[in-house]
N, C-alpha and C positions, 0 to 999 in steps of 0.2 A: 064288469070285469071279464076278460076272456080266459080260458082254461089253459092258456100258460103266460099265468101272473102267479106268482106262489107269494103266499104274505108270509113270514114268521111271525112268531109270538113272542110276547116279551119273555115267556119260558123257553127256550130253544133245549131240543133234544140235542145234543152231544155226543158224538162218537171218539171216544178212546182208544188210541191203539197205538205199543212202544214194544219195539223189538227188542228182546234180550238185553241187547248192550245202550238200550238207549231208556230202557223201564228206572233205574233212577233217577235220568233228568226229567222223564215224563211225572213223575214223584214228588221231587222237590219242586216244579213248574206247578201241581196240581196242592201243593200246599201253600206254596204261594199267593197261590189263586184262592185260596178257601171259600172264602164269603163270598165271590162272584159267582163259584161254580154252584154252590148251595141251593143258586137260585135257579138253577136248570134241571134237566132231568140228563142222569148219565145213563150211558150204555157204551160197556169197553168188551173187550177181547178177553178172554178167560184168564189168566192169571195177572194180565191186568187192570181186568176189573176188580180181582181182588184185591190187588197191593192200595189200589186206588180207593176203596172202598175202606177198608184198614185205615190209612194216610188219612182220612176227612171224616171217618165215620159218619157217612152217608151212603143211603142205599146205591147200588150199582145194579145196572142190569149186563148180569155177565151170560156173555154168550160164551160160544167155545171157544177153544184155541183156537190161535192165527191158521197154523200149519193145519191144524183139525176140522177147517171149516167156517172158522171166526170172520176172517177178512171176507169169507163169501158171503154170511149171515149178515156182513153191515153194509157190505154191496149194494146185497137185494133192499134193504132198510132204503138206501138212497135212494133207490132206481122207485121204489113205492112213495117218495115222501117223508119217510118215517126217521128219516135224520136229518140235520138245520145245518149243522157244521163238523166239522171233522179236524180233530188233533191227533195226529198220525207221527210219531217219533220214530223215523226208518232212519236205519245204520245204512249209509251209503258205500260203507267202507266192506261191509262183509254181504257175501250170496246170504243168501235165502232158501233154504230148502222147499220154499212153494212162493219164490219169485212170481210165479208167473200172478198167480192170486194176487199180492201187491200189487202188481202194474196195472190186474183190474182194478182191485180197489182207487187206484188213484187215477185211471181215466173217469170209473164212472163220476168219482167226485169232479170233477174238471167238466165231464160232460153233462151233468147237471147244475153245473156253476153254482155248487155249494162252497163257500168260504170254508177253507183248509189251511192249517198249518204244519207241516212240516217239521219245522224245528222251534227251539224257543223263543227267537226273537220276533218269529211271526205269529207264535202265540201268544206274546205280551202284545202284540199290535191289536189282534185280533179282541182279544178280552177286555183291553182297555178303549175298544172302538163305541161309541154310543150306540150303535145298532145292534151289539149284544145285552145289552140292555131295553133297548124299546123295539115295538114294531118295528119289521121291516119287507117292503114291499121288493119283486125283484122280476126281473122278466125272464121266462125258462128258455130253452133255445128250441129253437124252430124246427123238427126233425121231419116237417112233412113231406120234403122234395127227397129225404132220403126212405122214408117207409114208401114215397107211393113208386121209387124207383123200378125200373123193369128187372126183371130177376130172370 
C-alpha cells in the first residue's frame, strides 16, 4: 500500500458541528441516528458537543467553540487523519462571525476527500451508506506537484 491510501475502520471518528440556527436539526438528525452513531466515536464543536452528548447519552469529545477556535481544532483533526467524516449543519442563510474558519473547515474536508454532509439529506445518505458501517479503503489526493512547486 502506498502512503496515500487511507483505510477507515469500521469505527469511523465523526466530526460534529451545527451553527446556531441549524443545532436542532443537527439534534433531532443525531437522535434519529442513535444506534448507528453509538457505534462510532464522536468529536463535535463545544456546545455542540454537549447538546449532542445530552440527546444520545454518549460520550462526546467536545472541543471549543466554533467562533472560539472549534472549527480550527477539527480542521487540524482532518489535515492529521484524526477525523473519517464530517456532519457540518451550516446556516447558509446567515454570516458568520468567523466565516472565514468555516470556509477552512470545508475546504480542508473537500481537500482531503473526507465524506461530509452538509445538511440532512446527505446525512441520511451518508449513514445509511455500507461503508459507514464496514471498512473502507480510499485514495488521498496527490499534493506532490503542488508542495514541490517553485516558490
Amino acid at each position: 500500500m502506498t502512503n496515500n491510501i487511507r483505510k477507515l475502520g469500521r469505527r469511523k471518528k465523526i466530526a460534529l458541528i451545527a451553527h446556531d440556527n441549524k443545532k436542532k436539526d443537527l439534534i433531532e438528525w443525531a437522535i434519529h441516528n442513535k444506534i448507528a452513531l453509538s457505534k462510532h466515536a464522536l468529536v463535535a464543536t463545544g456546545t455542540t458537543g454537549k447538546l449532542v452528548e445530552e440527546a444520545l447519552d454518549q460520550p462526546v469529545v467536545k472541543l471549543l467553540s466554533g467562533p472560539l477556535g472549534g472549527d480550527q481544532q477539527i480542521g487540524a483533526m482532518i489535515a492529521t487523519g484524526d477525523i473519517d467524516v464530517v456532519f457540518f449543519f451550516f446556516d447558509p442563510m446567515e454570516a458568520q462571525p468567523h466565516d472565514s474558519d468555516v470556509k477552512a473547515l470545508l475546504r480542508l474536508a473537500v481537500a482531503w476527500n473526507l465524506p461530509m454532509a452538509c445538511d440532512r439529506t446527505t446525512a441520511d445518505f451518508l449513514m445509511t451508506s455500507r461503508f459507514m458501517q464496514d471498512e473502507y479503503e480510499y485514495e488521498l489526493p496527490n499534493y506532490t506537484q503542488y508542495l514541490s512547486r517553485p516558490i
